[in-house]
N, C-alpha and C positions, 0 to 999 in steps of 0.2 A: 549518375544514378547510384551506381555503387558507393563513389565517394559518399553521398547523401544517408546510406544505408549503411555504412561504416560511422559515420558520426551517431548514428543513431543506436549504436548498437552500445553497451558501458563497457568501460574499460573493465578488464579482470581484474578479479579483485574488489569491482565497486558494490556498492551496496543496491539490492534489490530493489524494484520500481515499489514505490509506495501502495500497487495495490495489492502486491504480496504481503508486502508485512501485513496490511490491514486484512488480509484472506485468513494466515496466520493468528493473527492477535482475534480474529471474531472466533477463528477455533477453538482454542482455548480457552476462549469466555465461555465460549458455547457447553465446551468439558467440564470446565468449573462448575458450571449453574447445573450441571448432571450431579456431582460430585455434591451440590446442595440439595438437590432434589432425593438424590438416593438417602438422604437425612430426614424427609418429611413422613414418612412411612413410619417411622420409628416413633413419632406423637402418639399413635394407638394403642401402642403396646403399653403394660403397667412399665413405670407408674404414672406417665402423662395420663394414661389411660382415656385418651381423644379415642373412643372407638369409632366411631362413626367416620373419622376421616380416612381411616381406612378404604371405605368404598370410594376415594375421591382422591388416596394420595399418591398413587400412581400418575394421574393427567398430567404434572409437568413433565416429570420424566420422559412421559411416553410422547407429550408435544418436542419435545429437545429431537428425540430419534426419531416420530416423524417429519421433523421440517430439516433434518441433514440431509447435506448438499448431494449426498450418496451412501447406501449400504455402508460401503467400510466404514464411513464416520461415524455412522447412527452405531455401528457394533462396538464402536472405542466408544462412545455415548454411554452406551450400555454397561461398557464395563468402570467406565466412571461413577457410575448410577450405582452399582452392584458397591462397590467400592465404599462409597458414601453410606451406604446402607449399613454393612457390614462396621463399620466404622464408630457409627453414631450407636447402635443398636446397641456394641459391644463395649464401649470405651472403659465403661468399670473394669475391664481385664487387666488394662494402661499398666495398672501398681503389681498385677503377679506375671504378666511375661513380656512387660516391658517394649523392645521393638518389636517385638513379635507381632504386636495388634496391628502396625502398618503392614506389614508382609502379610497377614493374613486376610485383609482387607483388599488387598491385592492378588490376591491368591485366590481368592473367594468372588470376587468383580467381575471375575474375568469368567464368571461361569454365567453371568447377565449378559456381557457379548450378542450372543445367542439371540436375547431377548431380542436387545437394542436392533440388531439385525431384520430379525425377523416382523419388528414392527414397522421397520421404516419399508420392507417390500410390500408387505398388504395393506397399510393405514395415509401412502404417500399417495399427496394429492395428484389429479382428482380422484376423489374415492368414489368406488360402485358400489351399487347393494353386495354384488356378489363379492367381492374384497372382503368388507364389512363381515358379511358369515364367516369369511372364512376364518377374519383375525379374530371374532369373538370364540371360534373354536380353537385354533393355532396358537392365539398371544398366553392364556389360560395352561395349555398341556407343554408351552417351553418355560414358564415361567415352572411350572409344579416340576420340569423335568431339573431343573437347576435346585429346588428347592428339596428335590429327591437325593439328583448324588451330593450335595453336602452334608446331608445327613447322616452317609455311611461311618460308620462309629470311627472310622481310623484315620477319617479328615476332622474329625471335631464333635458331631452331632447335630440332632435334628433344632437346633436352638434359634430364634425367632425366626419360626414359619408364620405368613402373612396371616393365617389361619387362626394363630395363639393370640391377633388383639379380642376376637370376638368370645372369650373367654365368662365373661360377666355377661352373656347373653344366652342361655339354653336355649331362646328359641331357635336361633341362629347353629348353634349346637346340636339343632338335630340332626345337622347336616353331618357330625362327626361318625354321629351312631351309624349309620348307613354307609359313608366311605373315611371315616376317620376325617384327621386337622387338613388331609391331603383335598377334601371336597369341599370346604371349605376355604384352604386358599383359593383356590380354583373357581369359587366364586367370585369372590372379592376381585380377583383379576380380572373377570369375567366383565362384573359392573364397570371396574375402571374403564374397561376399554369402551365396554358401551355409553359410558359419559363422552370419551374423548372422541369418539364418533360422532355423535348429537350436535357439539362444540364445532366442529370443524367441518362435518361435511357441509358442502355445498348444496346438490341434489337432497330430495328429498325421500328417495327409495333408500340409499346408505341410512337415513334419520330412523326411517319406519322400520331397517332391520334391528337395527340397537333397542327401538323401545320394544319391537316383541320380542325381542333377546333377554333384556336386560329387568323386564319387570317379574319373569317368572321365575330367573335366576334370584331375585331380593326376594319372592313371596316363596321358595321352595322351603327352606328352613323353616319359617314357623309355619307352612301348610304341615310338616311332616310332622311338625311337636303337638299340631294341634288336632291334627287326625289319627297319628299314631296312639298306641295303650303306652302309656308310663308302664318301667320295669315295676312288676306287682311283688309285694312286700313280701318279705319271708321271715320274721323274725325283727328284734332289734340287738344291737349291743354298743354297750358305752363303754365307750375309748377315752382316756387320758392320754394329752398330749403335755410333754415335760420340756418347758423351756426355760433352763437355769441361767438364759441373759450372758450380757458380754463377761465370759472369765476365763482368763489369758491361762493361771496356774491347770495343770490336766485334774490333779487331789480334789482342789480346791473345786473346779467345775463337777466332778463325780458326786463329793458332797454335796454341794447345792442342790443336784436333781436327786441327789438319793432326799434330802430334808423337803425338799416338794413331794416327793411319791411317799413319802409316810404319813403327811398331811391328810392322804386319801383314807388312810385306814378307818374305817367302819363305815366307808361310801361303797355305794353297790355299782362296781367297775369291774369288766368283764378282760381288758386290756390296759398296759401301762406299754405306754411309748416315749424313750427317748429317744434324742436326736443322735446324728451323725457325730461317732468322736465322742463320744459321752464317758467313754473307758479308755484311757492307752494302758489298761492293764489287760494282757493276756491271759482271759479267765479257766484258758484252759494250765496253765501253768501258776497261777495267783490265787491260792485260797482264801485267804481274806478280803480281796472283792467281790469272788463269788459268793460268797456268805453274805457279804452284806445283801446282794442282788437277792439270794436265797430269802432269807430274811423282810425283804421289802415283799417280794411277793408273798411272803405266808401274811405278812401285815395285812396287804391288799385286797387278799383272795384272789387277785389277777395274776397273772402271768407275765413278765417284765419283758420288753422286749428291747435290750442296748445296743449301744453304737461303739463297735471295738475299732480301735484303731491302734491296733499295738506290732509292737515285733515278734515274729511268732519260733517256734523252735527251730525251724530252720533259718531262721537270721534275717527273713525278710520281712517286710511292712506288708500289712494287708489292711483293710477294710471289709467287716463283718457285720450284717444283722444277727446276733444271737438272743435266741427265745429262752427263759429262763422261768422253771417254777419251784416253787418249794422246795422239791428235791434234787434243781441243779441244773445243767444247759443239758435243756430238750433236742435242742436241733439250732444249725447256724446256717447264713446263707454269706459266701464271699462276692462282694462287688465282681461283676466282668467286666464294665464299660468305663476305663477312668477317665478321666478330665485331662486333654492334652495339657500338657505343660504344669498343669496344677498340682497331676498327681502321677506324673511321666510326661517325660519329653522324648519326642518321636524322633529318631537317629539321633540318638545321644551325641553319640562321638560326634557327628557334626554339629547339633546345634544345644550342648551342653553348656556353651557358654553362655546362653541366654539366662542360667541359673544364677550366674554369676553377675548380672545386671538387674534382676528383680526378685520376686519372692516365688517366681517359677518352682518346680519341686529337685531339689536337692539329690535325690536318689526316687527312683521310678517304684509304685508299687507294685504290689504282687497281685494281679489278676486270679477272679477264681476262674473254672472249667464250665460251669453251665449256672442255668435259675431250676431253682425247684421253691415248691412253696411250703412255709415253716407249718408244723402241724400244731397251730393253737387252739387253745379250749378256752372257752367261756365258764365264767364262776362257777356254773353247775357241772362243767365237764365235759356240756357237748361240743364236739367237732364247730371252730371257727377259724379254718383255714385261711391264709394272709398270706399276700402277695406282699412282699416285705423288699422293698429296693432300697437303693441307698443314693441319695441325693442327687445328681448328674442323669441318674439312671431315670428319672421323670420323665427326663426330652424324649424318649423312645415309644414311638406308639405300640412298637412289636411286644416290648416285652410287659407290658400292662397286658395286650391282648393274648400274652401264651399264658401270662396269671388268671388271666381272668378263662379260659377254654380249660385251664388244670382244675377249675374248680374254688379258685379264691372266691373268698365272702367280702375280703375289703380288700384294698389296695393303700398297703401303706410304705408312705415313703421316709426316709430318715435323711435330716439337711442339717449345713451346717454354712451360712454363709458370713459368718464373722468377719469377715475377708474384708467382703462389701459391701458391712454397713452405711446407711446414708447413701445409697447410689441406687438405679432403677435393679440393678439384678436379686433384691429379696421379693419385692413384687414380682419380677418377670419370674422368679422357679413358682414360688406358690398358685401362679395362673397354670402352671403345667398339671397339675394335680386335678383340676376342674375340668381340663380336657379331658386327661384322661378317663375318670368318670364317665364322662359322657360317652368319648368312645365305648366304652366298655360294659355299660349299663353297671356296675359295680360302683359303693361309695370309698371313697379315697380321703386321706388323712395325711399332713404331712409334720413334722416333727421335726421344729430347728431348733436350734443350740443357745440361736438367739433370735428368732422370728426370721421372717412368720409362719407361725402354726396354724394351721385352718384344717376344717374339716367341708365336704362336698357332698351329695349326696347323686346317686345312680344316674342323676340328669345333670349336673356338674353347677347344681346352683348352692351353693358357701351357704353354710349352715353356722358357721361360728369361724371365731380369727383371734390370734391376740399377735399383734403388732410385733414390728421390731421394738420398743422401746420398755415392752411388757416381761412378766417374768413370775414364773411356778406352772399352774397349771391350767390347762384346756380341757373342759370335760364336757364332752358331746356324746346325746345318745343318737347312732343311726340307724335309720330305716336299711335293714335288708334284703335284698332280692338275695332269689333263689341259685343255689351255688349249677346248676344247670342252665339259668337263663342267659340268653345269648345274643348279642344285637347284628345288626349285619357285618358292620364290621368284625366284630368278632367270628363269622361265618367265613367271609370272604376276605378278608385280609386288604392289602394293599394293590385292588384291581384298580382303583385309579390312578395312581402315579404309573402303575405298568401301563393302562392306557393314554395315557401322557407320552409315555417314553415312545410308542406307537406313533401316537398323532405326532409327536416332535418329528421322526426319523422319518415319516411318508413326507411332512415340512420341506424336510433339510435334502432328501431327494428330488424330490419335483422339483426344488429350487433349482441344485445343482445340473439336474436336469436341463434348466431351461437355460442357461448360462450358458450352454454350449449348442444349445438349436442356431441355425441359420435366423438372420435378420426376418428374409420372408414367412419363417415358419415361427419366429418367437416372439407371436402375442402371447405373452404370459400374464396377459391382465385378469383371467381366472383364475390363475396358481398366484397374484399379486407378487409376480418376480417381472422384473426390468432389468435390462445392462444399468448397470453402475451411470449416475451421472459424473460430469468432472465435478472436480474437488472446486471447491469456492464457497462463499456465504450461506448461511444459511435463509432460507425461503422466507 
């Protein structure tokens, strides 16, 4: 017997029984096809601009992490998913910080874990109705809880939330007004998961919890746009947007948007807006640019509002909205939130070298202290307060909504994506402008160097556009609401991501919870937590 049980046994050294490797090799198909799936999400957003697949393009993902052979794999699922995601969404980045997009992709993946996790305990077959409730509440507040801390400005920003494809849709959009892009993704996760329940459950109580889940979640948004009052009009005024097109020289770029803004003269224009970058002359040190600037607004009768990007007298770089009228700069506002690696790279000393491998930024700029909003007048002089941001600064639902509670009348933003032309990222910032709107009940204007320029109005539905390939000017008149009017979200701020962060952590306890109950006391099939099965095939 022994003998028998010794031949049978491989010598050291030999190579494992074939159904390891094959256990092995289906895992890694399994992460790869995560790793594709975390790719399909990103068809919705501009400029595929598939929105509709949206409510549908979570199902594979979330079929990958429910049919893993156990929790920990469905979590590495997940952060392969997250990965892919991050990957595909961002690849325009590739040419300014180089290896960075994989490390950040990876970095950023591994906050889906979570997801992956948490979907394969409540959605693993057989499924019950009561499971089903739970994950259509659970899958929604971890997914928003990932979608939340990436967004904290000093890992990167709020940049494609699941939320921002439904952008070209205010009805869907009403949903911003009430709890921001935050209620919105939250939906859309919501639906996914009530499809992948539909699909796969067996029983038919799981079926009938997804469709009374899942139909008042798709009808909430436009019951709200269609029962709710539209922001009521306060005024108009018309904005010029100044897009002097791809020009590499800085001179030569000033002129062309200064011979666009003269163009306007004897047109009745209450604001002139250039883009980001539009001066690297420091106007507070530069008299003959500010003359010109001077000069353009007396042309206008508007009030200029430029995009500085110069070195200022203490030796640093900064980025500036400065308001300019006839008699000289009114008022400036300094960028706070810059563009990792674009416009500073985060621990220099260590990852400085990445500057040296792409177009990453060279020297970090110089952050301002706080937003305040620039005091603009309208041609006749009455008060047209402007929430004036500068490019990057879009992705923020916060700081729209502390413009929009100071009393702004528009929300305007200054872009500059020359960078990357020809790739989905000038569509994906100009969709950030239309949320915010909505959020905000405020109309929103953005203002690139080289497209796209668009204007939005209070409900975030696009009023006018000139492309990336266009060039001079955009002249929109908007509808105004009133510099007191206020949506919910502008009331209540970011209650739903905190109540995400809630439902994640009561989640992530009961789990752990149940991972340490005795065998006899750990039916956890109403918290849908199981001991781990062993590792093998996927179901």
């Amino acid at each position: 017997m022994s003998r028998r049980l010794a031949l049978a046994r491989p010598a050291h050294g030999a190579a494992p029984a074939a159904p390891d490797r094959d256990t092995r090799a289906h895992r890694y198909r399994a992460r790869a096809a995560a790793l594709a799936a975390g790719a399909l999400p990103v068809l919705a957003f501009p400029a595929p601009g598939q929105a509709w697949l949206a409510w549908v393009a979570l199902v594979p993902g979330l079929l990958l992490m429910q049919r893993a052979p156990g929790s920990r794999e469905a979590a590495v699922r997940g952060w392969w998913f997250g990965a892919g995601f991050i990957l595909t969404g961002m690849y325009w980045l590739l040419p300014s910080i180089g290896p960075a997009l994989p490390l950040l992709a990876v970095v950023f993946g591994v906050l889906q874990a979570g997801f992956g996790y948490a979907a394969h305990r409540l959605l693993h077959p057989p499924l019950t109705a009561r499971r089903a409730l739970l994950a259509l509440a659970v899958l929604p507040a971890v997914w928003l809880t990932t979608e939340y801390a990436r967004s904290w400005h000093a890992l990167g920003g709020p940049w494609a939330l699941l939320g921002a494809t439904q952008w070209q849709h205010p009805a869907v959009l009403a949903l911003a007004s009430a709890g921001g892009i935050w209620l919105v993704s939250a939906a859309v996760v919501a639906v996914n998961t009530g499809v992948l329940i539909a699909l796969t459950a067996v029983r038919w109580q799981p079926r009938a919890v997804a469709a009374l889940a899942t139909v008042p979640v798709l009808a909430a948004g436009p019951a709200l746009f269609a029962l709710r009052d539209a922001p009521a009009h306060a005024g108009e005024a018309t904005v010029a947007l100044v897009q002097p097109g791809i020009v590499e020289d800085p001179q030569a770029r000033f002129e062309a948007s200064a011979a666009a803004t003269a163009a306007l003269g004897g047109r009745p224009v209450d604001l002139v807006v250039w883009g980001e970058s539009s001066t690297t002359a420091d106007l507070d040190r530069d008299p003959a640019a500010l003359a010109e600037l001077r000069r353009l607004s007396a042309l206008t009768g508007a009030e200029v509002l430029a995009g500085e990007d110069a070195r200022k007298a203490d030796g640093r770089i900064s980025k500036d909205a400065v308001l300019i009228s006839p008699d000289g700069i009114v008022d400036r506002y300094r960028k706070i939130r810059l563009v990792p690696f674009g416009e500073y790279i985060p621990l220099r000393p260590a990852l400085g070298w990445i500057a040296g491998v792409s177009r990453a930024a060279g020297e970090n700029r110089a952050p301002g202290t706080a937003f305040h909003l620039l005091p603009s007048t309208d041609r006749t002089g009455a008060p047209l307060p402007v929430g004036a941001l500068v490019c990057f600064e879009s992705a923020f639902p916060d700081m729209a909504r502390a413009a929009a509670n100071d009393g702004a009348r528009v929300l305007v933003y200054q872009s500059s994506t020359s960078t990357f032309q020809r790739t989905w990222a000038p569509e994906q910032h100009v969709s950030l402008a239309a949320i915010r709107a909505a959020e905000t009940g405020r109309p929103a204007v953005q203002a690139s160097l080289t497209g796209v320029s668009a204007a939005f109005d209070a409900q975030g539905r696009e009023l006018a556009r000139l492309g990336t390939g266009g060039t001079g000017t955009l002249t929109v008149r908007l509808p105004l609401t009133a510099a007191t009017t206020a949506t919910w979200y502008d009331r209540v701020g970011d209650v739903v991501p905190a109540a995400a962060l809630l439902v994640t952590a009561v989640a992530a306890v009961t789990a752990a919870t149940a991972r340490f109950r005795r065998p006899s006391e750990g039916e956890a099939e109403g918290a849908g937590a199981e001991p781990d099965q062993p590792s093998g095939p996927a179901a």
